[in-house]
Biopython code that builds the backbone (N, CA, C, O; Angstrom):
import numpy as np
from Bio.PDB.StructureBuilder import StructureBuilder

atoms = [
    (1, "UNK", "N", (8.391, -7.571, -5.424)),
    (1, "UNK", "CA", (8.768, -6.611, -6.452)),
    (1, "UNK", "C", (7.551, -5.832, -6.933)),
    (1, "UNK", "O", (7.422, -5.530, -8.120)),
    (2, "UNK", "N", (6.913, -5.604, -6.265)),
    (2, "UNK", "CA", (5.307, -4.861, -6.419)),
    (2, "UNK", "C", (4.576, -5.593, -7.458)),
    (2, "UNK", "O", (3.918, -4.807, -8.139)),
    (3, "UNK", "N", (4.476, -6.600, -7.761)),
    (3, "UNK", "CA", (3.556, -7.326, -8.354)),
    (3, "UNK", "C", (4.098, -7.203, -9.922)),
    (3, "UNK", "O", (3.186, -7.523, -10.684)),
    (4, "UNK", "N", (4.785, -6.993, -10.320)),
    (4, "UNK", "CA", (5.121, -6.218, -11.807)),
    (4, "UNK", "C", (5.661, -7.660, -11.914)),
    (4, "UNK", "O", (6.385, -8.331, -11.178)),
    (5, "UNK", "N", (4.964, -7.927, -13.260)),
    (5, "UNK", "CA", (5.893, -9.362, -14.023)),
    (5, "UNK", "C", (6.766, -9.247, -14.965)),
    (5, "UNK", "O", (6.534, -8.883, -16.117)),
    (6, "UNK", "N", (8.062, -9.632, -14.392)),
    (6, "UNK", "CA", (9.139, -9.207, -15.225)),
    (6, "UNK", "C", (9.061, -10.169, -16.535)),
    (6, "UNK", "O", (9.769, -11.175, -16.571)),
    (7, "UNK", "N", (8.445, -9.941, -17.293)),
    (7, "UNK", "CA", (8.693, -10.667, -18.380)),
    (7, "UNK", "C", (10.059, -9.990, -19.206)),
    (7, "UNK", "O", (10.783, -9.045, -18.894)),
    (8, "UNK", "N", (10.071, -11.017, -20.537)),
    (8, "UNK", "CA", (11.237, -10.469, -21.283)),
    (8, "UNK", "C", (11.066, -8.907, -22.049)),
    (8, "UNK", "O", (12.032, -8.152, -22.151)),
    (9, "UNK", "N", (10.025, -8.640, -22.439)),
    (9, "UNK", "CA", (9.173, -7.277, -22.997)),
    (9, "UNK", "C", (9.265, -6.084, -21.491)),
    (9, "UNK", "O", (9.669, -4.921, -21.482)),
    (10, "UNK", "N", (8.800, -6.806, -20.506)),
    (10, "UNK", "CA", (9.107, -5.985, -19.570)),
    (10, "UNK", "C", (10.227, -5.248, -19.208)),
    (10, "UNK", "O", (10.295, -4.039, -18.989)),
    (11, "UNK", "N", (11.526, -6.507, -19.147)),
    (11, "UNK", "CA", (12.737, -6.848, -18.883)),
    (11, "UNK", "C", (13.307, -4.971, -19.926)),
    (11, "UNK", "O", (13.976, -3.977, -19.640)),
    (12, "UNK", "N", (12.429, -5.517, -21.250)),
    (12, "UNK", "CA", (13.361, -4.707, -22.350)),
    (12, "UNK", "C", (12.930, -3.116, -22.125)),
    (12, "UNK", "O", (13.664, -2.128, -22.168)),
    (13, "UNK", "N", (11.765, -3.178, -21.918)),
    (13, "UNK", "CA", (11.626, -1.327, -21.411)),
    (13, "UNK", "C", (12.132, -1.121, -20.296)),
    (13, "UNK", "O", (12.495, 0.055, -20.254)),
    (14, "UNK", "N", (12.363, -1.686, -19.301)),
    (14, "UNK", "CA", (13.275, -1.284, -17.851)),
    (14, "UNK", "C", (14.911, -0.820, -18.542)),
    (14, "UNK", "O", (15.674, 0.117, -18.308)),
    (15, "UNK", "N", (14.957, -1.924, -19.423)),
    (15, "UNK", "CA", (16.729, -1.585, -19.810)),
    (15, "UNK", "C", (16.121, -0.154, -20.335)),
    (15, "UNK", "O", (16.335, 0.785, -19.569)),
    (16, "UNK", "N", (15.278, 0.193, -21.722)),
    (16, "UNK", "CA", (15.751, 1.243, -22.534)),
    (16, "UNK", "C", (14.784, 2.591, -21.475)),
    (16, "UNK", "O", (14.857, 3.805, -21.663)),
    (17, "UNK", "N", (13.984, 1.917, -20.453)),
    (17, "UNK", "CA", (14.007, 3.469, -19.446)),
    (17, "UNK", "C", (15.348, 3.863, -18.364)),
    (17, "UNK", "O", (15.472, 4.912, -17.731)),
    (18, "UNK", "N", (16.209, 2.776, -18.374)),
    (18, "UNK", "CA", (17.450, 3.139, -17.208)),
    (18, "UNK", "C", (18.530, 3.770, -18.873)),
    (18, "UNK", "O", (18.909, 4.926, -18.681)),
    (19, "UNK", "N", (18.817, 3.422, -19.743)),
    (19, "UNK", "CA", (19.886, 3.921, -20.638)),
    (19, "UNK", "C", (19.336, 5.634, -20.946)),
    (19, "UNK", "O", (20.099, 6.473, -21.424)),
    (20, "UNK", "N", (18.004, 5.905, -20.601)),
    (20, "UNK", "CA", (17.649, 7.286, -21.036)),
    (20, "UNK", "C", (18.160, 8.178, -20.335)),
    (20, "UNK", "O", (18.510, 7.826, -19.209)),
    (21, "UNK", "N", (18.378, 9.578, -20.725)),
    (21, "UNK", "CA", (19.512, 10.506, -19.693)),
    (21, "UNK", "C", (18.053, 11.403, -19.437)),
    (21, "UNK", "O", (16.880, 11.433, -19.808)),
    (22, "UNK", "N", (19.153, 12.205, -18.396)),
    (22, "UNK", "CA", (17.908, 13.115, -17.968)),
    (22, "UNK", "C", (17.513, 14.125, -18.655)),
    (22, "UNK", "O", (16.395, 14.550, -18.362)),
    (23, "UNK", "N", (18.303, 14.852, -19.808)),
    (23, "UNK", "CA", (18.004, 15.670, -20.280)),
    (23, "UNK", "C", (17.559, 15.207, -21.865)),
    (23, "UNK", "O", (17.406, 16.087, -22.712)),
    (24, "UNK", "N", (17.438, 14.317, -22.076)),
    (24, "UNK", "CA", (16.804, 13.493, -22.963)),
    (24, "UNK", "C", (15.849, 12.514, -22.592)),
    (24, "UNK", "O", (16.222, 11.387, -22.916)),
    (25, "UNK", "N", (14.398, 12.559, -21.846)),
    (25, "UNK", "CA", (13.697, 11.093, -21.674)),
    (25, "UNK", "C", (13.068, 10.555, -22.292)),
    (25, "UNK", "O", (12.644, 11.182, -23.262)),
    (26, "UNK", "N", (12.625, 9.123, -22.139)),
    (26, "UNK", "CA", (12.024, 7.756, -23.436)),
    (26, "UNK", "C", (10.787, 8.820, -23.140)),
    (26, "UNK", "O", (10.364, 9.482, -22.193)),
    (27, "UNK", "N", (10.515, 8.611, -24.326)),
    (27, "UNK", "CA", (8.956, 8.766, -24.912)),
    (27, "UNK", "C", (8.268, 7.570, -25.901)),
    (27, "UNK", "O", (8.896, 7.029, -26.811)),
    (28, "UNK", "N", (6.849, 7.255, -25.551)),
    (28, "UNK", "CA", (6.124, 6.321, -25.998)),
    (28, "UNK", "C", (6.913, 5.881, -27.059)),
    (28, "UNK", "O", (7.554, 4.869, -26.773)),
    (29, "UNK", "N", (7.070, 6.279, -28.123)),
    (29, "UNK", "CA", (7.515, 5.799, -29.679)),
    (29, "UNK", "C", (8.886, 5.419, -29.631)),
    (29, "UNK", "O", (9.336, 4.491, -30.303)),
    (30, "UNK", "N", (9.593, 6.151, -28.813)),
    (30, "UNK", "CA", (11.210, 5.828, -28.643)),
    (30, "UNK", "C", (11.369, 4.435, -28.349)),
    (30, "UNK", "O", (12.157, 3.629, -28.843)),
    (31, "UNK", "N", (10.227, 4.234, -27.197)),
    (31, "UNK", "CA", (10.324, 3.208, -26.201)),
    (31, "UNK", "C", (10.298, 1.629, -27.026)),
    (31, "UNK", "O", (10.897, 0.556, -26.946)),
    (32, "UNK", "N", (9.317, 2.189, -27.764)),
    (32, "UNK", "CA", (8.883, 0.921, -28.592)),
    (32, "UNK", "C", (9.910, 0.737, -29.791)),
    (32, "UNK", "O", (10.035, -0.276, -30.479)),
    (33, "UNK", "N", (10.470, 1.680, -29.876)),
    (33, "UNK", "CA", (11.511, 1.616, -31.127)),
    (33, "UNK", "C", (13.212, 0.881, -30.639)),
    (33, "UNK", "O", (13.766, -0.063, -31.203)),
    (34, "UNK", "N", (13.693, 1.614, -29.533)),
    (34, "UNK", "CA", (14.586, 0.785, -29.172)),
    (34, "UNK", "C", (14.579, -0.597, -28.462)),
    (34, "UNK", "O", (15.478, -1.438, -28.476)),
    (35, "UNK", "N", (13.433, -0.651, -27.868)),
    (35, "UNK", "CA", (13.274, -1.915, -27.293)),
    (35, "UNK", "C", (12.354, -3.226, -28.224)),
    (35, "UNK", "O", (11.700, -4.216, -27.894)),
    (36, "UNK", "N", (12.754, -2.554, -29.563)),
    (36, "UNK", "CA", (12.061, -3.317, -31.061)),
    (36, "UNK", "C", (10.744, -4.124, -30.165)),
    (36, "UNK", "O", (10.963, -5.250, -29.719)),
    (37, "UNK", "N", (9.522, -3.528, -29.969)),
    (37, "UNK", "CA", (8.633, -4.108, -29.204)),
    (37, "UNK", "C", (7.259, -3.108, -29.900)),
    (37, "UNK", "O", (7.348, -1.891, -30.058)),
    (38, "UNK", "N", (6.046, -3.922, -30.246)),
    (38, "UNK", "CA", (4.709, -3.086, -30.757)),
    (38, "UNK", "C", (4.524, -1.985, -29.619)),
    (38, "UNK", "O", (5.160, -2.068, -28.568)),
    (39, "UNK", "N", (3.545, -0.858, -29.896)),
    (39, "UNK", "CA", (2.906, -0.296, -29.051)),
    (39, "UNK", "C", (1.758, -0.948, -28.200)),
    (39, "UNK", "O", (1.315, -0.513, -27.136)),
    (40, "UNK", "N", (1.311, -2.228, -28.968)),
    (40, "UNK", "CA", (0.317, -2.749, -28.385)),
    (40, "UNK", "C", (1.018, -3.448, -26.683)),
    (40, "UNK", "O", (0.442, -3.499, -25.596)),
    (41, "UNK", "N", (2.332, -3.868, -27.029)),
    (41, "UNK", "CA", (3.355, -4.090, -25.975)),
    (41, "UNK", "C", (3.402, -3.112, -24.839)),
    (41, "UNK", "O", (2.829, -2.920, -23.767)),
    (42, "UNK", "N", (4.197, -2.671, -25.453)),
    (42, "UNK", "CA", (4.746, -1.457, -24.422)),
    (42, "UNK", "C", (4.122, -0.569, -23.572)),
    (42, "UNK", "O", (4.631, -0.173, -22.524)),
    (43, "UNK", "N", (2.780, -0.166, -24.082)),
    (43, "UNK", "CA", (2.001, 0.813, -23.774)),
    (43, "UNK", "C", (1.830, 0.537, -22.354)),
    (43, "UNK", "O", (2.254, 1.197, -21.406)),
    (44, "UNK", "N", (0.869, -0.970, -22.345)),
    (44, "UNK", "CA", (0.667, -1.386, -20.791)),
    (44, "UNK", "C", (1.317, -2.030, -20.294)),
    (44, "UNK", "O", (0.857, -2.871, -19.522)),
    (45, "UNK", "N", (2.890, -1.899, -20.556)),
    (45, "UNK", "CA", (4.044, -2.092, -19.649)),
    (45, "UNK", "C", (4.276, -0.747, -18.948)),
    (45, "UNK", "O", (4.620, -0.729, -17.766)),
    (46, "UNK", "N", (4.081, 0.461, -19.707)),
    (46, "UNK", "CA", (3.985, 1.569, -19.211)),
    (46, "UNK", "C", (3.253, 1.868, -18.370)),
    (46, "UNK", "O", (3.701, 2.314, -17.313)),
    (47, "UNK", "N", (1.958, 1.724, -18.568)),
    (47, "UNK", "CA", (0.696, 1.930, -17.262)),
    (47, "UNK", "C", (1.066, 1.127, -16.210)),
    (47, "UNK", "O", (1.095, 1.660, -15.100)),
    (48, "UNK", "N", (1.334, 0.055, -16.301)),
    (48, "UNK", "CA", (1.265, -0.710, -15.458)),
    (48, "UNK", "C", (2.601, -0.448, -14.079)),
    (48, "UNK", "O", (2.513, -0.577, -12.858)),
    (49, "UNK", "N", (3.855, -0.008, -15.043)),
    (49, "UNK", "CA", (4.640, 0.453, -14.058)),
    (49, "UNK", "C", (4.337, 2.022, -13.801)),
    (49, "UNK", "O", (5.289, 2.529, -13.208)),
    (50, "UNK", "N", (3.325, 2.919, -14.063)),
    (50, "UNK", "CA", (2.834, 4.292, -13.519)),
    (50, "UNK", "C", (2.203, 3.812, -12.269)),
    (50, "UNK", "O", (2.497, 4.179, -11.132)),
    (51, "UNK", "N", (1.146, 2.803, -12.669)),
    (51, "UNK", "CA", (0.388, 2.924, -11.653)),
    (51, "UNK", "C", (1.150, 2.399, -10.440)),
    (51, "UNK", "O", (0.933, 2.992, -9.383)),
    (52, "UNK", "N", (1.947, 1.450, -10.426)),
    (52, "UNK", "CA", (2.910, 0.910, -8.953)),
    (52, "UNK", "C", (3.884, 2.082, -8.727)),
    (52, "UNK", "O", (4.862, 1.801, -8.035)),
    (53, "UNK", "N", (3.801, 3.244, -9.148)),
    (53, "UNK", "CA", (4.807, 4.342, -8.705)),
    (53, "UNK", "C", (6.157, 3.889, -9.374)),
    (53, "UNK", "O", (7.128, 4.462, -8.878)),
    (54, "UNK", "N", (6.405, 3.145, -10.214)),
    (54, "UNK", "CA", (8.270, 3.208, -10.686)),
    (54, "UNK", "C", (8.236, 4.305, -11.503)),
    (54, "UNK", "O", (9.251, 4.948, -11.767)),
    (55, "UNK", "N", (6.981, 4.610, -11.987)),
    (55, "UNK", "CA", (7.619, 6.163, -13.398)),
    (55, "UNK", "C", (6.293, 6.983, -12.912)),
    (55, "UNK", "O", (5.226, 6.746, -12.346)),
    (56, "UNK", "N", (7.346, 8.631, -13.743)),
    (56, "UNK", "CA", (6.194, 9.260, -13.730)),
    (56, "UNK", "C", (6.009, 9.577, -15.572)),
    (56, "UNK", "O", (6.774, 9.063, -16.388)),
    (57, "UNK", "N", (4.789, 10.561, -15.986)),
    (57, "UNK", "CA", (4.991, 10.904, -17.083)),
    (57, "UNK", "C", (4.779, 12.295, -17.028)),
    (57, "UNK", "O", (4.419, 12.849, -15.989)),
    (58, "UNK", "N", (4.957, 12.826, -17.967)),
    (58, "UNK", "CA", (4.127, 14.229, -18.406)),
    (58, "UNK", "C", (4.369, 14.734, -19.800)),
    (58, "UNK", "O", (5.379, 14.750, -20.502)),
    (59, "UNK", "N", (3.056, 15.167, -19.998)),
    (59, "UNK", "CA", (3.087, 15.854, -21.980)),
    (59, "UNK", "C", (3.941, 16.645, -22.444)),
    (59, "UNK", "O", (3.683, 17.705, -21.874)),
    (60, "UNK", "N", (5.098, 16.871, -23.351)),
    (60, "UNK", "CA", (5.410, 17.791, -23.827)),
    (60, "UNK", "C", (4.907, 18.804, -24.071)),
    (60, "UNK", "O", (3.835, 18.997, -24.646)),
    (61, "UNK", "N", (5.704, 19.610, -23.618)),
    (61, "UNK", "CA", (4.808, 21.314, -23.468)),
    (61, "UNK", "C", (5.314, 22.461, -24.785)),
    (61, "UNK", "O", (4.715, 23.475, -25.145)),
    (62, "UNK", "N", (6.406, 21.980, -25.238)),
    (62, "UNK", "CA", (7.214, 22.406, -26.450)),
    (62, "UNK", "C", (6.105, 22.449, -27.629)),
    (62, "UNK", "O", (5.203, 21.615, -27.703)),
    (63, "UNK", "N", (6.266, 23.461, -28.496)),
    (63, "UNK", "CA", (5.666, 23.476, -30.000)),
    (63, "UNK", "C", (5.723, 21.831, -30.871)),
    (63, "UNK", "O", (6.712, 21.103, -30.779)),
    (64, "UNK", "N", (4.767, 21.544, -31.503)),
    (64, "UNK", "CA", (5.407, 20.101, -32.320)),
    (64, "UNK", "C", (3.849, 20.279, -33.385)),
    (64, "UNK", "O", (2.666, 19.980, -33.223)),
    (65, "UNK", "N", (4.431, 20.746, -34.181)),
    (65, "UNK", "CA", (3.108, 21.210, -35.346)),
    (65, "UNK", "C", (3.147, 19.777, -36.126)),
    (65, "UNK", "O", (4.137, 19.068, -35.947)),
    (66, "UNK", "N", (2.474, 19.488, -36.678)),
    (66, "UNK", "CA", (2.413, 18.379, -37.271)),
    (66, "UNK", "C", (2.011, 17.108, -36.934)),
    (66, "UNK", "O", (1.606, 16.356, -37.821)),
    (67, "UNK", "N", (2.069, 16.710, -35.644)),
    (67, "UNK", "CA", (2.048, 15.630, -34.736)),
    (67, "UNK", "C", (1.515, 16.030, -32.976)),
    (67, "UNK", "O", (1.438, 17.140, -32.449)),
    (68, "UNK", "N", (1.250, 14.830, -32.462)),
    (68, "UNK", "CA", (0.598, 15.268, -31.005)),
    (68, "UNK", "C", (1.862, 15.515, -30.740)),
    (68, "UNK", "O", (2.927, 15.416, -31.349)),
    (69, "UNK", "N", (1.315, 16.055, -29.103)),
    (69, "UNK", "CA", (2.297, 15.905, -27.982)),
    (69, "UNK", "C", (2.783, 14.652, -27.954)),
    (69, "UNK", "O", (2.085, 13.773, -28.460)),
    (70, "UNK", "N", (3.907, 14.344, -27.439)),
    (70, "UNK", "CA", (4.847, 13.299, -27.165)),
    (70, "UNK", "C", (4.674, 13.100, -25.564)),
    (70, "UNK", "O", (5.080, 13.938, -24.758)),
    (71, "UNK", "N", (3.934, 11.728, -25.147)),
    (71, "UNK", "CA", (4.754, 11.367, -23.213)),
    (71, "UNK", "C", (5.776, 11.384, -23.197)),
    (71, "UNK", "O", (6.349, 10.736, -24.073)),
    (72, "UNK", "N", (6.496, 12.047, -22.313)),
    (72, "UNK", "CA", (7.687, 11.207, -21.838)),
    (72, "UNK", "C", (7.531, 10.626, -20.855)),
    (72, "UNK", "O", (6.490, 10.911, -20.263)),
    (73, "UNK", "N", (8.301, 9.723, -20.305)),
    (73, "UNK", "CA", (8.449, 8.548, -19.298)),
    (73, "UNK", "C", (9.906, 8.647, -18.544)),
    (73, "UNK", "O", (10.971, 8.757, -19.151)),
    (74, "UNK", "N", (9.791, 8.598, -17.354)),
    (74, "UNK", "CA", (11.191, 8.417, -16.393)),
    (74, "UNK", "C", (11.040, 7.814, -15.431)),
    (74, "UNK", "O", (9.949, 7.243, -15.423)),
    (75, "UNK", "N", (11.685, 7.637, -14.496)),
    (75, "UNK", "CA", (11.662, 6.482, -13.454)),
    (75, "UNK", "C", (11.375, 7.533, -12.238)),
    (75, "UNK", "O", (11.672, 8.726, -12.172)),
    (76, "UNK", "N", (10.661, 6.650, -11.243)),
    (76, "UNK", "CA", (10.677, 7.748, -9.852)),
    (76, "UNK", "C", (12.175, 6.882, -9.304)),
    (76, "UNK", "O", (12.836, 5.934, -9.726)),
    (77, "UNK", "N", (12.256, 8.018, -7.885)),
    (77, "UNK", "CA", (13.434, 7.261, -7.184)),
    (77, "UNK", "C", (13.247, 6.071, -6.611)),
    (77, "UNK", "O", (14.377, 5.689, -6.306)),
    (78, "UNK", "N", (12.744, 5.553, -6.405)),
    (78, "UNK", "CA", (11.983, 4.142, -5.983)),
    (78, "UNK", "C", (11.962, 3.480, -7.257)),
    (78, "UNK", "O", (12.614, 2.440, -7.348)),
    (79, "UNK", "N", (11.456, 3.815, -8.059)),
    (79, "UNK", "CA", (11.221, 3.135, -9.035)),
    (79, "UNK", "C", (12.125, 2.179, -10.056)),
    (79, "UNK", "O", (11.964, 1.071, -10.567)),
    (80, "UNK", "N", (13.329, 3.361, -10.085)),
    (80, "UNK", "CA", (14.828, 3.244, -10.474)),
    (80, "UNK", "C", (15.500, 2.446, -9.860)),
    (80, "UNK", "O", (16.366, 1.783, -10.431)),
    (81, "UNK", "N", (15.265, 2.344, -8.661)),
    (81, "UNK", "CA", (16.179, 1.406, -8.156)),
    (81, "UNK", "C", (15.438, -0.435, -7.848)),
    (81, "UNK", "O", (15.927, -1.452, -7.354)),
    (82, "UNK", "N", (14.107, -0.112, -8.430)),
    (82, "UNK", "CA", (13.353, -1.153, -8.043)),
    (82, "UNK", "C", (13.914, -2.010, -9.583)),
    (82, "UNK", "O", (14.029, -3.235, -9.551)),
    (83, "UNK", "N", (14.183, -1.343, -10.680)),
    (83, "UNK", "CA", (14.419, -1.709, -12.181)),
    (83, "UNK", "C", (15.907, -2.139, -12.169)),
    (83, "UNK", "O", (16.315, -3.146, -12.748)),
    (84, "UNK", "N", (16.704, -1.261, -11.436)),
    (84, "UNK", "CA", (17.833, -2.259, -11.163)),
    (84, "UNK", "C", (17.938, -3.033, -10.501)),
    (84, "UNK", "O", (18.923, -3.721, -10.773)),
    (85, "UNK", "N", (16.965, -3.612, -8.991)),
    (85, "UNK", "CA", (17.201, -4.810, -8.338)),
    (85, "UNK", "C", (16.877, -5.781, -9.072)),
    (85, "UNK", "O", (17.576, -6.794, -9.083)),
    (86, "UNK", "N", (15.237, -5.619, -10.181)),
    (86, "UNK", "CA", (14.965, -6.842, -11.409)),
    (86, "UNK", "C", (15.986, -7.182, -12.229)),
    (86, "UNK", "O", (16.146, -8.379, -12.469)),
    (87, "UNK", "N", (16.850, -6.227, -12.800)),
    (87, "UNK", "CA", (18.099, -6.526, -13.644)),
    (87, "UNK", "C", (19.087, -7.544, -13.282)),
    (87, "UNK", "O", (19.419, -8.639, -13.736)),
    (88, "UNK", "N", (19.535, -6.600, -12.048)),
    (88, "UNK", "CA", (20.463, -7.489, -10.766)),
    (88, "UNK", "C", (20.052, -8.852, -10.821)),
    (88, "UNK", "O", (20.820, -9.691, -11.292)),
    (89, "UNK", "N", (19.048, -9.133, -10.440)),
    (89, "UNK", "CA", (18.088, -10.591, -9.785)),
    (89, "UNK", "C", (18.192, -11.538, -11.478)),
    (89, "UNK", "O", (18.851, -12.560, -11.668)),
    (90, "UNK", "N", (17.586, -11.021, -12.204)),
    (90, "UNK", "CA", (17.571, -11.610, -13.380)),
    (90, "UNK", "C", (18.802, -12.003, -13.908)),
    (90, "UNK", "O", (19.019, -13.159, -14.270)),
    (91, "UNK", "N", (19.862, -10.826, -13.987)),
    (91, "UNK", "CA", (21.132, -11.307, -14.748)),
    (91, "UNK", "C", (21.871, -12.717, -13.825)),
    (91, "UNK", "O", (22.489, -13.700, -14.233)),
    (92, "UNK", "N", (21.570, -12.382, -12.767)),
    (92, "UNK", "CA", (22.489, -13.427, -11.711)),
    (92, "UNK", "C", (21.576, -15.219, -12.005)),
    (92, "UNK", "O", (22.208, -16.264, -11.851)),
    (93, "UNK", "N", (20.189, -15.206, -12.392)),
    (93, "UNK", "CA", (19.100, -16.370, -12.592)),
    (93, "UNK", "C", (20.024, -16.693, -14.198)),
    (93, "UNK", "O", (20.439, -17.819, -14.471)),
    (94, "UNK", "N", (20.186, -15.684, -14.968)),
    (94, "UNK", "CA", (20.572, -16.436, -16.557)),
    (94, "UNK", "C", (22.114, -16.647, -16.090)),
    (94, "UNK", "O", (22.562, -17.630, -16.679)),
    (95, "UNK", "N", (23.021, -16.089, -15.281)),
    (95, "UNK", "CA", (24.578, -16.150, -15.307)),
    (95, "UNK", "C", (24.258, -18.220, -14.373)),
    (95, "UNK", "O", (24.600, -19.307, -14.837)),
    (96, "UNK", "N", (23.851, -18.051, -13.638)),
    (96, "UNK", "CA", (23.766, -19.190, -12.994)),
    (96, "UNK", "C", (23.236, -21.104, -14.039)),
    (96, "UNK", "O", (23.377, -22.286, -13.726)),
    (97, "UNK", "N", (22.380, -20.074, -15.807)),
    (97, "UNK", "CA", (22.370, -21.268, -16.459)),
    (97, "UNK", "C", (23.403, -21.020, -17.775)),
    (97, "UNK", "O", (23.264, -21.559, -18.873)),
    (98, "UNK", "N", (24.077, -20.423, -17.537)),
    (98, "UNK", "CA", (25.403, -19.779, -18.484)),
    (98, "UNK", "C", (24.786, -18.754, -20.084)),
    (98, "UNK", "O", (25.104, -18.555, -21.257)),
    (99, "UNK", "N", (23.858, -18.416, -19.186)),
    (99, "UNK", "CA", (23.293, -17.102, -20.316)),
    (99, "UNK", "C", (23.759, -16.107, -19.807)),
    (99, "UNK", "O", (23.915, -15.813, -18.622)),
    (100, "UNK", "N", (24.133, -15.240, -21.310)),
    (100, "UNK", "CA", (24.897, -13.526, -21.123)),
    (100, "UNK", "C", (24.091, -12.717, -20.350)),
    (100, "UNK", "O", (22.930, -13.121, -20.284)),
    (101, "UNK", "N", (24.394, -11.453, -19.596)),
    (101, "UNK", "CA", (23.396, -10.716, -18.505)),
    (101, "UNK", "C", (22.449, -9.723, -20.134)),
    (101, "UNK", "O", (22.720, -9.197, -21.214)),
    (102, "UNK", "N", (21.339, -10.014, -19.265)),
    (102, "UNK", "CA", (20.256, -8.932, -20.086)),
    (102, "UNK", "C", (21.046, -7.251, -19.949)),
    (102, "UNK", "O", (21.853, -6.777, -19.148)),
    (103, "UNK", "N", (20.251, -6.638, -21.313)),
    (103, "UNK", "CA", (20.507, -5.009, -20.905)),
    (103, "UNK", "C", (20.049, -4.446, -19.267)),
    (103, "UNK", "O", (19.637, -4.819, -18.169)),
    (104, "UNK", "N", (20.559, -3.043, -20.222)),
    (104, "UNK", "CA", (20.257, -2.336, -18.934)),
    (104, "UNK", "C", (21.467, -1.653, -18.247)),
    (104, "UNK", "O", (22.278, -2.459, -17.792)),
    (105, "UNK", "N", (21.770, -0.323, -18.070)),
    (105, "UNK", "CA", (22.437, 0.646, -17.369)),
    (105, "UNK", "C", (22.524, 1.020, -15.493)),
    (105, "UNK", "O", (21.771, 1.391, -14.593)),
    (106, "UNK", "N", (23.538, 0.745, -15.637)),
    (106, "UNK", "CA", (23.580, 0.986, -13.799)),
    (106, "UNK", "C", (23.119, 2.150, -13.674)),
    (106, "UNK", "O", (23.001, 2.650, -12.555)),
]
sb = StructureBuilder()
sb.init_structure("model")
sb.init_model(0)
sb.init_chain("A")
sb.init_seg("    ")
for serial, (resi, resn, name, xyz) in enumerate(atoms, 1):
    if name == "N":
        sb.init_residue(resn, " ", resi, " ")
    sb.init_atom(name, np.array(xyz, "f"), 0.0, 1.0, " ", f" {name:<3s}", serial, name[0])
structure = sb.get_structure()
């Protein structure tokens, strides 16, 4: 699975980067907000899946006076489907000790 350790923190930004639409994507603060997780968390859950190719990012290019630019974050095509085979794999490991399936969007 390219070396990426699915932890449970991990587990939780894969769900809230597959529930994001395309014309809406997670950005840093979102990320950490729905997946109730610090930035100190999330951040290098983020790098860490850039650098193995599952996401890409890029800066908001839009006006935003008051505040920086915003990352957004999305999945590559590889990447996307690499976040649903962990889901897949995982939900079937907790269904097998009679735990409910983790998040996460087909």
């Amino acid at each position: 699975m390219s070396n990426i350790r699915l932890t449970k923190s991990t587990m939780a930004v894969l769900a809230v980067l597959l529930d994001a639409k395309p014309n809406a994507p997670a950005w840093g603060l979102s990320i950490c907000r729905a997946a109730d997780l610090g930035p100190g968390t999330v951040y290098p859950i983020l790098d860490r899946l850039l650098e193995r190719g599952w996401l890409r990012s890029w800066d908001e290019t839009e006006a935003h006076p008051g505040r920086p630019a915003r990352r957004f974050y999305e999945f590559t095509g590889a990447g996307r489907a690499q976040a649903l085979e962990a889901l897949e794999a995982r939900n079937a490991r907790r269904a097998r000790f009679g735990f409910r399936p983790a998040g996460g969007a087909a």
